[in-house]
C-alpha positions, 0 to 999 in steps of 0.5 A: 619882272614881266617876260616874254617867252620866244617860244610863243614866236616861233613860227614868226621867223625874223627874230630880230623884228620880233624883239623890235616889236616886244621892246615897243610894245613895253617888255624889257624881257624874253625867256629863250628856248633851246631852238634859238641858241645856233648862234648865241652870240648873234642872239646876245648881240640881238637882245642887247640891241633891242634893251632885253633882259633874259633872266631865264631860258630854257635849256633841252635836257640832253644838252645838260646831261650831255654837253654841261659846258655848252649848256653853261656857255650860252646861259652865262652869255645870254645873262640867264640867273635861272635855267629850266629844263622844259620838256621830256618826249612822249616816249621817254616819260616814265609810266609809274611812280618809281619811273618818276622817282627815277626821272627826278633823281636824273633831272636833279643831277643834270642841274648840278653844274647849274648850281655849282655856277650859281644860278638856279635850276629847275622844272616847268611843267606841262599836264602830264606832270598832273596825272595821279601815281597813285594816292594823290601823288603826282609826278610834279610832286615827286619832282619837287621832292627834290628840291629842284626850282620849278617854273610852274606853269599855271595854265598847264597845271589847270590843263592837267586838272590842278587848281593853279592857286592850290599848287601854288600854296602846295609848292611854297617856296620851290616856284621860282618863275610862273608862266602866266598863259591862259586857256580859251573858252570851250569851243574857242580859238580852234586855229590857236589849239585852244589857247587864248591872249593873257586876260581873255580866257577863262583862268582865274587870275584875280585869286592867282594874282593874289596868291603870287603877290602872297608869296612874293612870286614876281618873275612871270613869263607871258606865254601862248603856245600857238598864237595866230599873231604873235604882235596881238598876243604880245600887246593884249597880254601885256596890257591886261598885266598893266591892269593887274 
């Protein structure tokens, strides 16, 4: 299952022809973010519209904690199987691994009602995840420690300093989704902070295709995080995935 995550869209601001263009361009699936559920009905009625699926979204971390039935609300009426706290602010990401510890034992928690709904719940990561405790664990070790799901995002991991593919292996079971992304040459795609169309960057994605088909890995959501155009990103991503 190829999907398409809003987010790389966000700075497109009419949602509903943005759903027309990934419905022609081939996706029959989108992953949403929390910056999209003001009005979830409308965005049901929306997807529905177009022929999109949303087997998964992102759901801000707060609202779990703070407002489960919310959170519940708009996942069971936009169809979502799996959720994924995304993201935790600079300020508030702990500093050492008992901080982490603590975090992943929070994160655990917020994802109860998730679970008790019967869907799945987890993390995705960004780089800061990657950097090192203290004798080679780190944070998304402890994460997964758990035993939460994670959508591990394969350029992020390469960003931090990770083999996507030894991840990958080293996580086993616990990757639920992916995030297919890819990173620009050194120098490149400035305007677009360094992130390049799926296909026309330098990610290894023969090994990574192979270890994803390995494991059975087959929700992949595509992802830029700052696309100068989001139709290209969209049409160029999907086609290199066709090749695949």
């Amino acid at each position: 299952m190829i999907a398409f995550q809003l987010y790389s869209a966000r700075n497109f601001p009419y949602l509903d022809a943005t759903l027309a263009m990934l419905a022609e361009a081939g996706y029959r699936a989108v992953e949403p973010f929390a910056g999209l559920y003001d009005d979830v009905g409308a965005l049901r009625d929306a997807l529905d519209r177009h022929g999109l699926a949303a087997p998964s979204g992102h759901m801000a971390l707060e609202t779990l904690e703070e407002r489960p039935g919310e959170a519940l609300r708009v996942s069971r009426t936009l169809g979502f199987g799996k959720v994924y706290a995304p993201w935790i602010a600079p300020d508030a990401r702990p500093r050492d691994r008992e901080g982490w510890e603590a975090f992943a034992r929070r994160l655990h928690a917020a994802g109860a009602p998730v679970r008790e709904a019967g869907m799945t719940f987890g993390w995705h990561n960004h780089d800061f995840e990657m950097r090192d405790l203290g004798g080679g664990v780190t944070a998304l070790d402890v994460i997964a420690e758990t035993g939460v799901a994670l959508e591990l995002d394969l350029a992020w991991v390469a960003k931090g300093g990770g083999d996507p593919v030894q991840w990958l292996r080293k996580l086993g079971g616990q990757v639920a989704t992916v995030h297919v992304k890819d990173i620009a040459a050194q120098g490149e795609n400035a305007a677009e902070d360094g992130w390049a169309d799926v296909g026309h960057g330098i990610m290894d994605w023969e090994a990574i295709v192979a270890e994803l088909r390995r494991q059975g890995i087959e929700h992949w959501v595509v992802e830029h995080d700052n696309p100068a155009d989001a139709a290209r990103f969209a049409r160029r991503s999907l086609a290199t995935l066709g090749g695949w």
